[in-house]
C-alpha positions, 0 to 999 in steps of 0.5 A: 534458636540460639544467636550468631554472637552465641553461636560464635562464642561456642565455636571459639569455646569449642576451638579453645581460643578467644575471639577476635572482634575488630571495630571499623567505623562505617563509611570511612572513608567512603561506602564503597571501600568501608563495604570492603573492608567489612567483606575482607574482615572474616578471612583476615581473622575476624570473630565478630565484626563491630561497625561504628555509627558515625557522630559529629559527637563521639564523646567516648571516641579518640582522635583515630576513630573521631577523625574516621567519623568525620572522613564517612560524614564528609563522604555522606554517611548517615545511619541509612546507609550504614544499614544498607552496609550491614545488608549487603555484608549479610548477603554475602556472609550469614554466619560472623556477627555485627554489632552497631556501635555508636552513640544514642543521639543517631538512633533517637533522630532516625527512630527507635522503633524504626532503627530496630526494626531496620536493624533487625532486617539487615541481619544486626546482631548486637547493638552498643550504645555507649550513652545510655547508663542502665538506668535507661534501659527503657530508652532502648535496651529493652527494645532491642531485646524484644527485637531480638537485637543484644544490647551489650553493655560497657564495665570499666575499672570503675565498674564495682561490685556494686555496681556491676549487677545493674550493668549487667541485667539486661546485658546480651551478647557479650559484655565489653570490658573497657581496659582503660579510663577515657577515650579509644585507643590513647593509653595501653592497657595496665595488663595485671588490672585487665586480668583482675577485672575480669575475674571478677567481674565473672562472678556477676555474668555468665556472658562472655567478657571482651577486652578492648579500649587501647589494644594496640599490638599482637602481644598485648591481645595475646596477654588479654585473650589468655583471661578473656573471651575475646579481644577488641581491636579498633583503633589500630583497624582505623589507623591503617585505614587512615595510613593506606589513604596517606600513602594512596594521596 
């Protein structure tokens, strides 16, 4: 049987579109709107929905989305009740993807084999890790494909032909092309590079390939979706997050 992320991705092949996938961050600014934000996600237009693990050290993320990881720490977040997150959206919606993203520190201290296996049972599709280089995929990619949960893999600018088979290898799901050098959401992506990158990097994968990193506006995810799978959009979510709370008091 094949995998909602699959599936999905063969529904948008189907309709000739890219998909949208919109990253928030769990618990921000409390559980109980996060949970409704991630419920209004998929009539808003949402594909795929990435839903971040908050960290108190979020190498890879920028100033928005770090500022979002401390705002659901603060409000008592933690890896239990992310799950418990993911678990009550699938019950309302068995059919749009989730995909964890995060760091590999939460899930070494909640328990590998326990945060699969938690992860699996809550209806998690996808897992990104942005810490661990193939190099360690006994660590934990390996185990989430035997759980039944795609491990999806970062290629950066930097990503060469070298390089690119052991990225992909165990790659599931979809491959997550990173536009920009860096942190989320500080530079605008050079559009010509993204779209070179991308066909060359389908040489290596017959996966789909999602663009995101420094997406930041309507005619910027038109231009990317016209060479990928699919668009991610992250910082601009958690900045109107953030904008609605200033507004709020």
């Amino acid at each position: 049987m094949s995998s909602r992320i699959a599936r999905r991705f063969a529904a948008l092949k189907a309709e000739g579109r890219a998909g949208l996938v919109t990253f928030v961050t769990a618990g921000d600014p409390d559980y109980r709107t996060s949970l409704e934000i991630v419920k209004g996600l998929p009539k808003a237009g949402a594909d795929i929905i990435e839903i971040g693990m908050p960290f108190t050290d979020p190498m890879a993320d920028g100033p928005a989305i770090q500022a979002a990881g401390l705002r659901a720490l603060a409000a008592g977040q933690t890896m239990t009740k992310t799950l418990a997150l993911v678990r009550a959206f699938r019950k309302a919606d068995s059919e749009t993807p989730i995909v964890l993203m995060g760091y590999y520190n939460p899930i070494y201290v909640y328990g590998v084999a326990r945060f699969l296996d938690d992860a699996k049972a809550a209806g998690a599709d996808g897992l990104i890790v942005v810490d661990l280089p193939p190099e360690e995929d006994d660590e934990l990619c390996l185990p989430a494909l035997a759980a039944g949960i795609d491990f999806i893999r970062l290629a950066t600018p930097t990503t060469d032909d070298a390089r690119a088979p052991a990225v992909f290898r165990h790659t599931g799901g979809f491959v997550y092309y990173v536009s920009v050098l860096g942190i989320t959401g500080t530079k605008t992506p050079d559009l010509a590079s993204v779209r070179t990158n991308v066909r060359r990097l389908r040489k290596f994968t017959t996966l789909p390939i999602c663009v995101g990193f420094g997406v930041r506006n309507a005619s910027q995810a038109r231009a990317i979706a016209k060479d990928a799978d699919g668009v991610v959009v992250g910082s601009a979510l958690v900045n109107a997050v953030r904008d609605s709370l200033s507004k709020a008091g």
